[in-house]
N, C-alpha and C positions, 0 to 999 in steps of 0.2 A: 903450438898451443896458442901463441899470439896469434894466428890467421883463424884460429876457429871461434876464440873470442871476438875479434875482427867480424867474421860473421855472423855470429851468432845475436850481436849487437845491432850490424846493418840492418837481420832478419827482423828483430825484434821493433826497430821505429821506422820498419815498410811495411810493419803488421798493422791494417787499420782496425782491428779492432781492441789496440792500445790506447788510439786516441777516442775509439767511441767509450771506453771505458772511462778513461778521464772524464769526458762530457758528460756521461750520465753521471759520475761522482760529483763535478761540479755542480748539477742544477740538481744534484740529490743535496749537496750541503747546503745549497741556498734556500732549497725547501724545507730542510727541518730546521735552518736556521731561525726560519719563520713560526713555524711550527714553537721552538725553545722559548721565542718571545711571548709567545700565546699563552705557551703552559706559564711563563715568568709570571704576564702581567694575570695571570690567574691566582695566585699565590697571595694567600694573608699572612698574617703574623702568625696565627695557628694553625698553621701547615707546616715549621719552621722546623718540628719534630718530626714528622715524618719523613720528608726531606733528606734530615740527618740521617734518616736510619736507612737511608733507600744509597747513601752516596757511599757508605764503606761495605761494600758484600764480603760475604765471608765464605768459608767451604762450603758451609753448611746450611746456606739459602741461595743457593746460584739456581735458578729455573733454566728451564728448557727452553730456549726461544732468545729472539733477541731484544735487550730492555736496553735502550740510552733517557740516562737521568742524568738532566742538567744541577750540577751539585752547588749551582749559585743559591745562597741563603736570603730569603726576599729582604728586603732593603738595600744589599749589596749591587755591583756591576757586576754585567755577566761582560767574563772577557775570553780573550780567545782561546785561553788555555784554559777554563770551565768545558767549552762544549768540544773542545779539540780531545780532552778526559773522555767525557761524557762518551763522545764517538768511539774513543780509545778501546775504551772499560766495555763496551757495547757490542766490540765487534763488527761496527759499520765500515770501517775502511778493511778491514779481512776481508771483507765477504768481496771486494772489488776485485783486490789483491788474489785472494786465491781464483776468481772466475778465470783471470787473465790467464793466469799460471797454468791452470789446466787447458788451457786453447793454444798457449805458444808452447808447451811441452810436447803437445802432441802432433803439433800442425805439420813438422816436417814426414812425423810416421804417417800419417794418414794420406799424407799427398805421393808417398811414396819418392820423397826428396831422401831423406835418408838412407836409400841403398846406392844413390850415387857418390854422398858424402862417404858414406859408412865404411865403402871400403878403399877409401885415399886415406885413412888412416889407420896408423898398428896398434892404436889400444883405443878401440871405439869409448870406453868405460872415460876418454878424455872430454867428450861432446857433452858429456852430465856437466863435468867442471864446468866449459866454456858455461854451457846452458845457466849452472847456477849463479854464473858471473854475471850474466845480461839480466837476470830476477833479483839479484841483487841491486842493480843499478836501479831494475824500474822499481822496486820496493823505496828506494831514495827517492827515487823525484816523484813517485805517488806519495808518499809522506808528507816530503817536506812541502809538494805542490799542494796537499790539501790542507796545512797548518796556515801557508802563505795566502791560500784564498777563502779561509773561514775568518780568516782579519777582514777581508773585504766583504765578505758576508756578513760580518760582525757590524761592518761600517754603514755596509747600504742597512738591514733592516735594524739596527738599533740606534743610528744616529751619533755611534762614538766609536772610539776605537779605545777597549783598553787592553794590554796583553799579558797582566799577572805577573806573578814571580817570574824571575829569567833563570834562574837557579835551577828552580824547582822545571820549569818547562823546559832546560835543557837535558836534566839528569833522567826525566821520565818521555824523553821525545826518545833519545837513544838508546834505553830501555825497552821501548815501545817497539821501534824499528827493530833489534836485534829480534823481538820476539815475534813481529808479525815475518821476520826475514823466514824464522824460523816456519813457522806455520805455511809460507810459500812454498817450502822444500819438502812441508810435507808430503802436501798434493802436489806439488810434481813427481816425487816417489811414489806415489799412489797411481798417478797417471801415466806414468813409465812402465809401472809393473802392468799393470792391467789391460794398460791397451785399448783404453773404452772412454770416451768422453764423455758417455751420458753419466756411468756408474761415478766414474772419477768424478764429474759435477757434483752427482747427489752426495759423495762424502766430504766432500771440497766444502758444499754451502751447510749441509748436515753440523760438521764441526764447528763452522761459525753462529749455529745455531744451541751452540750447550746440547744437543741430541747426545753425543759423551757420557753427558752427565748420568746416563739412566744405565750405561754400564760402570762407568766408576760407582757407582753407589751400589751396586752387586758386587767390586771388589774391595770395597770400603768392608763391608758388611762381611765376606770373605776373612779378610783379613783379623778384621775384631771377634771374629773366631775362634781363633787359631790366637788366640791370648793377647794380640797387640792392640790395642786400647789406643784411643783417638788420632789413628791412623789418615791421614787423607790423603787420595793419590792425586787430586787436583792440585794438589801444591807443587806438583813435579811436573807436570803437562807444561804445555805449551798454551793451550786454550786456559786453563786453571790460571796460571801468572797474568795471563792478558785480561782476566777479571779480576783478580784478587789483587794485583799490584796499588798500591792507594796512590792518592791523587800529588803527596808531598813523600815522596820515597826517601828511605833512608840510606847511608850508602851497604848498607848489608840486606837490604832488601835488593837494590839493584845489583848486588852481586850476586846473589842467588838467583835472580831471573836470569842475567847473564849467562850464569852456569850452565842451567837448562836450556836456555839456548842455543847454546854453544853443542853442548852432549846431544840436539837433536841435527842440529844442524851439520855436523860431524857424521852423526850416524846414516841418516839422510841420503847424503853424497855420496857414503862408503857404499850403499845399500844400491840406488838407483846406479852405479856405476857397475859393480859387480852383477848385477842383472842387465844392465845394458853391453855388457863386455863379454857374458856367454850366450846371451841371446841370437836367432837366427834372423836376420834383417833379408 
């Protein structure tokens, strides 16, 4: 198990398109960092309400598409854990995260490296573990590299660096992570089973697009049918927590993301293994 972690790791940062991913994340942060300052210095004092209303989404106004609202209140500092949220709540570091995931999931099957691995080992259903151990790593240092470089993004276009509560930015960083880790295993489950890179992209970027949302709200609606009254299945998703999580979490808020994290992340693995372990390679 150690030697297919061992590779699965090498394989993973000889993959250049890890670091072209990075790059474009970085000059995507630096750009809307630009971008945050524009909408900032746009802001009066009577925008101060809408603002508000746009920074806590609820089940029940999550749209289709992706929206980052910087939740700085005008007069205040925007600091790095405003638009690191912002990104969060938004789904913009997903949408990296899962592109990768679907390209190193599948790159051994496609190159047809995996029938030489496949069978030097007795329970192939182990290569998902390895796999999920190298996505996990890069889920870490895509994280924590894009919090560490929105400081600096913070620095060069606003002239200061501030970085917020520490509290609050640790309890909803690790939060954050367990849930995008989550969301990464999706689409490699999706991209396992399928076998198709284009399909697996378009549900990869699909989900980090709220698209979801237009069937959860056919089984919301199901559901309230059938007598259960203010139902919401976004509360249980994995895309629903990574919007609806608020900006100063409490610790039974992030136990409950953790949960569902955990229960997909779990199931996930179990799922992409047992199909990768009857599978014909």
């Amino acid at each position: 198990m150690l030697n297919m972690i061992k590779m699965d790791l090498y394989r993973m940062f000889r993959t250049k398109s890890m670091y072209v991913v990075w790059i474009i994340l970085a000059v995507s942060l630096l750009f809307t960092t630009f971008l945050c300052k524009t909408d900032y210095d746009s802001l009066s004092k009577e925008d101060t309400v809408q603002q508000e209303q746009f920074a806590e989404p609820t089940a029940e106004n999550i749209n289709v598409g992706m929206m980052v609202t910087l939740p700085t209140e005008p007069g205040e500092k925007v600091t790095v854990y405003d638009i690191f949220f912002a990104n969060s709540q938004g789904k913009f570091y997903a949408l990296f995260l899962v592109i990768f995931a679907v390209m190193f999931s599948t790159a051994d099957i496609g190159s047809g490296y995996i029938k030489n691995i496949g069978g030097q080992v007795k329970k192939r259903g182990a290569l998902i573990f390895s796999r999920s151990i190298a996505l996990a790593v890069f889920t870490v240092l895509t994280m924590a590299g894009a919090f560490l470089f929105q400081a600096v993004a913070n620095y060069i276009v606003f002239r200061e660096l501030t970085w917020g509560s520490s509290k609050a930015d640790l309890s909803y960083f690790l939060t954050e992570l367990a849930l995008h880790y989550a969301l990464v295993l999706i689409c490699m489950a999706v991209a396992i089973i399928l076998k198709n890179n284009v399909i697996s992209m378009v549900i990869a970027i699909c989900l980090t697009m709220n698209i979801m949302s237009i069937i959860y709200g056919l089984i919301n609606s199901a559901v309230q049918k059938m007598g259960i009254q203010n139902f919401q299945i976004y509360k249980y998703t994995i895309t629903g927590k990574l919007s609806l999580l608020p900006m100063n979490p409490s610790g039974n808020e992030c136990l409950a993301a953790f949960g569902v994290a955990m229960v997909f992340i779990v199931i996930m693995i179990s799922v992409s293994s047992v199909v990768f372990q009857k599978r014909d390679i």
